[in-house]
C-alpha positions in Angstrom: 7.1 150.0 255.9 11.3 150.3 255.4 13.7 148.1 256.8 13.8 150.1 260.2 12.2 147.6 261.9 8.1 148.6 261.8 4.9 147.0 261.1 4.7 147.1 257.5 1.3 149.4 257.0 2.1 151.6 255.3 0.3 154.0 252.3 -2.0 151.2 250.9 -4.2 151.1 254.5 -3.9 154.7 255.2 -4.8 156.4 252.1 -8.3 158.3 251.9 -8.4 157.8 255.9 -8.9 161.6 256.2 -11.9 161.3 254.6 -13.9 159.4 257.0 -14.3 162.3 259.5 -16.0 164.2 256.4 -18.2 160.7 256.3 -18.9 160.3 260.0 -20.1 163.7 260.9 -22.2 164.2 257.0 -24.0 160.4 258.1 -24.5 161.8 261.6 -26.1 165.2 260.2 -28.5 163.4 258.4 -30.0 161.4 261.4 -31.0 164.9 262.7 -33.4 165.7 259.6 -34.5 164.5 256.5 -35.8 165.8 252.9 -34.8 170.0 252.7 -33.7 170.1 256.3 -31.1 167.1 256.4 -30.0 168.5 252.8 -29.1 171.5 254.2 -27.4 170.0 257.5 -25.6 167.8 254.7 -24.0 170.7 252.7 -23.6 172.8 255.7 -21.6 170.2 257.3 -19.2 169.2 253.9 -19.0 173.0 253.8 -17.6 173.1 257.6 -15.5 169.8 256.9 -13.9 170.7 254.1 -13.1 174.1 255.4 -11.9 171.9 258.4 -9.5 170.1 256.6 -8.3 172.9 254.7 -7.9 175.3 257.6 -7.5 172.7 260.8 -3.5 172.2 260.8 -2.8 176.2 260.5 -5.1 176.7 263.4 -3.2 174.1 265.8 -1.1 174.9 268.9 1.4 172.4 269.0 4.4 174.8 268.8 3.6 175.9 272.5 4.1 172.2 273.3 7.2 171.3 271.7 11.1 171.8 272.2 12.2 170.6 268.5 15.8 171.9 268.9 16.5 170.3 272.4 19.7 168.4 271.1 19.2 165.5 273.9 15.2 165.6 275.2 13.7 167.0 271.9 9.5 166.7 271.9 7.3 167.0 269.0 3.6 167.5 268.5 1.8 167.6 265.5 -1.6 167.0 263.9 -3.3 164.3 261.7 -5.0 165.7 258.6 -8.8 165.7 259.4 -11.5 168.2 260.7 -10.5 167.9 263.8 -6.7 168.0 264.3 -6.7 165.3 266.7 -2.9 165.9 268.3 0.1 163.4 268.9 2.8 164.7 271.0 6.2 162.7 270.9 9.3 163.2 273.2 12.5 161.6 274.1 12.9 160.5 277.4 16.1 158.4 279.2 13.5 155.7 278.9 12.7 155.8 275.1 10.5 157.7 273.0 7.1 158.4 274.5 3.9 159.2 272.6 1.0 160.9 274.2 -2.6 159.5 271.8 -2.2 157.8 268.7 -4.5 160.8 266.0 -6.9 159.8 263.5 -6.4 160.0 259.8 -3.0 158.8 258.2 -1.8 158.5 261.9 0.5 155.5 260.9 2.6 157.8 258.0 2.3 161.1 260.1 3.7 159.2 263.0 6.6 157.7 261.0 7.5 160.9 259.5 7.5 162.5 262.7 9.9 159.7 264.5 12.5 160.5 261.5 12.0 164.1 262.5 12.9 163.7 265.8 16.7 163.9 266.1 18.6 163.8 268.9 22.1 162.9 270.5 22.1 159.3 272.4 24.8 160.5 274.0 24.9 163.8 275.4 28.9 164.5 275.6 29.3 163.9 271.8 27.9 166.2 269.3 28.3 164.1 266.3 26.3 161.5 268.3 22.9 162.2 266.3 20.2 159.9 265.5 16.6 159.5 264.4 14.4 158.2 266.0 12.6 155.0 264.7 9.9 152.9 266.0 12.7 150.7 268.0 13.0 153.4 270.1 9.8 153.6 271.2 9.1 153.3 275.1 5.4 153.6 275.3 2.2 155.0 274.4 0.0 156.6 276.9 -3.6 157.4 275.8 -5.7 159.9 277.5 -8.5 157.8 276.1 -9.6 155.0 273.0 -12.1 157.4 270.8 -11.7 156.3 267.2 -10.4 160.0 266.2 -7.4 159.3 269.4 -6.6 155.9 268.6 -5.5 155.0 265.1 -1.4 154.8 265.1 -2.1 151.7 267.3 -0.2 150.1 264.2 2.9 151.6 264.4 3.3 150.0 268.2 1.2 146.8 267.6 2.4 143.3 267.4 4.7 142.9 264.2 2.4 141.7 261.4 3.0 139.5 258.6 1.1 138.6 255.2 -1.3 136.3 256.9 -1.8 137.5 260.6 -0.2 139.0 263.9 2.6 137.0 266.0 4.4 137.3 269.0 7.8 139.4 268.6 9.3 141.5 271.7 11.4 143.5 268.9 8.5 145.1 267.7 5.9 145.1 270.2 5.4 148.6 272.4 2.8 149.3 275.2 0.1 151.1 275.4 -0.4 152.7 279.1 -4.0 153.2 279.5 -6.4 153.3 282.5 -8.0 150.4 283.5 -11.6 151.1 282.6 -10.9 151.9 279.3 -8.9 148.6 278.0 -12.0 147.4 277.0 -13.2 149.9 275.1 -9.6 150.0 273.1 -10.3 146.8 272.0 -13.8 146.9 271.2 -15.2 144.9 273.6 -17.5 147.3 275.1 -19.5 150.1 273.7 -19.4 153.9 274.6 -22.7 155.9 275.4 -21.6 159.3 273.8 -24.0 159.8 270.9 -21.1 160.5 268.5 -18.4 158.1 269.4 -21.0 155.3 270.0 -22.7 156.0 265.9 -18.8 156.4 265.0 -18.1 153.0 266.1 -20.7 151.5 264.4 -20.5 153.7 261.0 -16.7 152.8 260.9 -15.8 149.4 262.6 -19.3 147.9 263.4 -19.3 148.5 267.2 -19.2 145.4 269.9 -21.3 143.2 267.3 -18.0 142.8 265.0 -16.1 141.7 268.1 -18.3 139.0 268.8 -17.6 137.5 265.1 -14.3 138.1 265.1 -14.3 140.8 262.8 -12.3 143.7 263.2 -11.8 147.4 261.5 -9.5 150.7 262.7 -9.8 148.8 266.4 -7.4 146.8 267.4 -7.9 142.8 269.5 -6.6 141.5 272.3 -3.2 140.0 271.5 -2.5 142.8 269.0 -1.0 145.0 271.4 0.3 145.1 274.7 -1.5 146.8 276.9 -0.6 148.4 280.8 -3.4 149.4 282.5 -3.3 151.3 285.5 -6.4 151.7 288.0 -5.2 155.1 289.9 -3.2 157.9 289.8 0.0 157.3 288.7 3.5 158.6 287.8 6.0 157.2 285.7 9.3 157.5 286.5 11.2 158.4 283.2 14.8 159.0 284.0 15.3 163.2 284.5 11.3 163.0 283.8 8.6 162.0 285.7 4.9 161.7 283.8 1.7 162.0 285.7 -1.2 160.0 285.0 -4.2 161.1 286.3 -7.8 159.6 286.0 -10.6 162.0 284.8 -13.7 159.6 283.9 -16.9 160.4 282.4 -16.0 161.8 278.5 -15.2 158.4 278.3 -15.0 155.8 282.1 -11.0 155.8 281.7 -9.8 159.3 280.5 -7.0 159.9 281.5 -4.7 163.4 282.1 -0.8 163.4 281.5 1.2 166.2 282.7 4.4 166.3 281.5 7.3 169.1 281.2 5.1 171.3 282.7 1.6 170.6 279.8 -1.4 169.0 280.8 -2.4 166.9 278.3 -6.2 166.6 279.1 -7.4 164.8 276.3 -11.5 165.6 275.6 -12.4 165.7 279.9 -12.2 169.3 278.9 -12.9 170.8 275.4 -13.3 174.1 273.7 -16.1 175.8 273.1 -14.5 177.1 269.5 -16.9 175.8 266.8 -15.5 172.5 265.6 -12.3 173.2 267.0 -10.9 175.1 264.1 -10.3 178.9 264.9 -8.9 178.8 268.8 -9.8 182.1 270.5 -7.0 184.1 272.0 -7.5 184.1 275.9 -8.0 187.7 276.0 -11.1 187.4 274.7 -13.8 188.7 276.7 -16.0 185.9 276.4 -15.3 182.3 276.8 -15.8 180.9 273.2 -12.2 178.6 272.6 -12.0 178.5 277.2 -11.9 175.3 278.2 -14.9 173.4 279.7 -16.4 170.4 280.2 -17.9 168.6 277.1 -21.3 168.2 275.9 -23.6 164.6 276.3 -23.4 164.2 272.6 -19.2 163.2 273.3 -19.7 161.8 276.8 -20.1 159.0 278.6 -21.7 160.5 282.1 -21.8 164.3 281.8 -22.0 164.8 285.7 -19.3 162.3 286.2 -16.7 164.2 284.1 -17.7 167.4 285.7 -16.9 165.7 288.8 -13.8 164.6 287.6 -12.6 167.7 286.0 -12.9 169.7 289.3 -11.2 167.0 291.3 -8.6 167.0 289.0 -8.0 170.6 290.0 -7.8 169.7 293.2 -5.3 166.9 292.4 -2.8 169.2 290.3 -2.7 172.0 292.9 -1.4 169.4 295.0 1.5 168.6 292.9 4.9 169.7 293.9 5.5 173.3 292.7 7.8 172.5 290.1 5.8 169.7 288.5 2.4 172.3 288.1 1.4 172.6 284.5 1.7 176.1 282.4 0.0 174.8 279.7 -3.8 172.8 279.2 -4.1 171.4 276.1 -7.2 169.1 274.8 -6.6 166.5 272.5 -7.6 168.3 269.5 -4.4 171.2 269.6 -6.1 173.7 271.3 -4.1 175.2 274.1 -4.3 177.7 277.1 -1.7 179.4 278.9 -2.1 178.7 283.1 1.3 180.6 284.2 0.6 183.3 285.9 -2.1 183.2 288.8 -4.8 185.1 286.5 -4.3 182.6 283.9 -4.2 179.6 286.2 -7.7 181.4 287.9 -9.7 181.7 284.5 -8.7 178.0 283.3 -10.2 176.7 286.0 -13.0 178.7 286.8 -14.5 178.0 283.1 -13.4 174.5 283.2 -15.2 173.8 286.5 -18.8 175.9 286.2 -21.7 174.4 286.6 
């Protein structure tokens, strides 16, 4: 890490990261089959991996999401490099620097070069006035829920760390904004029952048994960072903005949906019913691959619960005042949909809450 003031990661823990979705998913394949089926499910899915890695950034929609050029309240979102494009939005706020999940592979050096990237004026009378951000300037993190692939910049806003361990120090410790429900599972203290995040966990960090020794991988303890939990719907108040939190359980017991400047950030309640995420489909389309729905047993927790959730939260965000409605649904993995007009806002919502 440089002498900005960040906990000093860097390349050495980060590099070859991307390769662990390519890992996870191959090892998952082959606990469907065995001799020429599972070899085929194995080449098949390096084929798709590596095709999603390749193809995954040019295929994201984070330019829908972002104001780059806003010389005061600039927002970035980008990717982090693996199959799935997991997405990390940043934006300055009167309050500090907010970060909406925390990506997957590289997420440490992809989050760092993004803060340098976002440039803006501290203050807004004096054009010459221009800074980059830095990790200092970090208010919070708020994460719409602690899946390994939506958790691993944790990092860049943990507890400063030193040769031989983690210590107290205010100057570099950030929170993470999470609800309540899911604190647990952030720090590896309980298990999820999603097929894929729950053989994730244990392919990649050993699940709940490594907590119990003491032993820790890509997850971070209690004491490592500061956590803010929240149990309800909530807003936070951040100067001209205002961020609503609000709770969609069952892809994981504390999901979590953020709207902010007018993008619902929805994390994987909903998902997309593009294969693997990597070719979104435009919404004319006249069926509904790449409209967002609710997502399959293999990802969730309770199946009917999120469906549940996903058509309260409808309920909830027509409630909202007018000018805080979103115009954009986003997932966690940079796929986007448009809900401006009444015939968009309709056909979100109508795939997103069938049966």
């Amino acid at each position: 890490m440089n002498s900005t003031g960040e906990s000093g990661i860097g390349n050495r823990e980060s590099v070859g990261r991307w390769r662990e979705s390519l890992v996870v998913v191959a090892a998952a394949s082959l606990l469907l089959g065995c001799g020429s089926t599972g070899k085929y499910i194995l080449l098949g899915t390096a084929a798709v991996g590596t095709a999603g890695t390749v193809f995954g950034r040019s295929s994201a929609y984070t330019r829908l999401v972002q104001q780059p050029d806003d010389p005061v309240y600039p927002s970035r979102a980008f990717v982090t490099p693996e199959v799935f494009k997991s997405m990390i939005y940043m934006a300055r706020t009167d309050s500090g620097v907010i970060i909406i999940d925390l990506g997957w592979s590289d997420a440490d050096d992809v989050l760092q070069q993004n803060l340098g990237k976002l440039r803006f004026r501290p203050d807004p009378s004096n054009p010459d006035s221009v800074k980059s951000a830095t990790v200092k300037d970090i208010h919070g993190v708020f994460l719409t829920h602690s899946h390994y692939d939506h958790i691993q910049g944790w990092r860049t806003v943990s507890q400063r760390r030193e040769r031989f361990g983690w210590h107290e120090d205010t100057a570099y410790q950030r929170s993470i904004y999470l609800a309540a429900s899911e604190t647990s599972y952030l720090l590896n203290e309980a298990e999820f029952s999603g097929v894929v995040p729950k053989t994730t966990d244990y392919l990649i960090t050993g699940g709940s048994f490594t907590a119990r020794l003491g032993l820790y991988r890509d997850r971070p303890r209690k004491g490592q960072v500061k956590t803010k939990p929240f149990s309800t719907d909530t807003s936070f108040i951040l100067g001209r903005d205002t961020l609503y939190a609000l709770t969609v359980p069952g892809h994981t017991q504390g999901s979590t949906a953020y709207i902010f400047r007018h993008v619902m950030f929805v994390g994987d309640a909903l998902t997309s019913g593009t294969p693997l995420l990597l070719i979104p489909m435009p919404s004319w389309m006249l069926w509904d691959w790449g409209r967002m729905r609710r997502g399959s047993w293999r990802y969730a927790d309770n199946v009917r619960q999120n469906r549940e959730s996903v058509r309260a939260l409808h309920d909830k965000v027509a409630r909202l005042p007018l000018q805080a409605r979103p115009r954009l649904g986003c997932i966690a993995h940079a796929i986007c949909h448009r809900m401006q007009t009444e015939d968009e806002w309709k056909r979100f919502w109508e795939v997103a809450v069938r049966e």
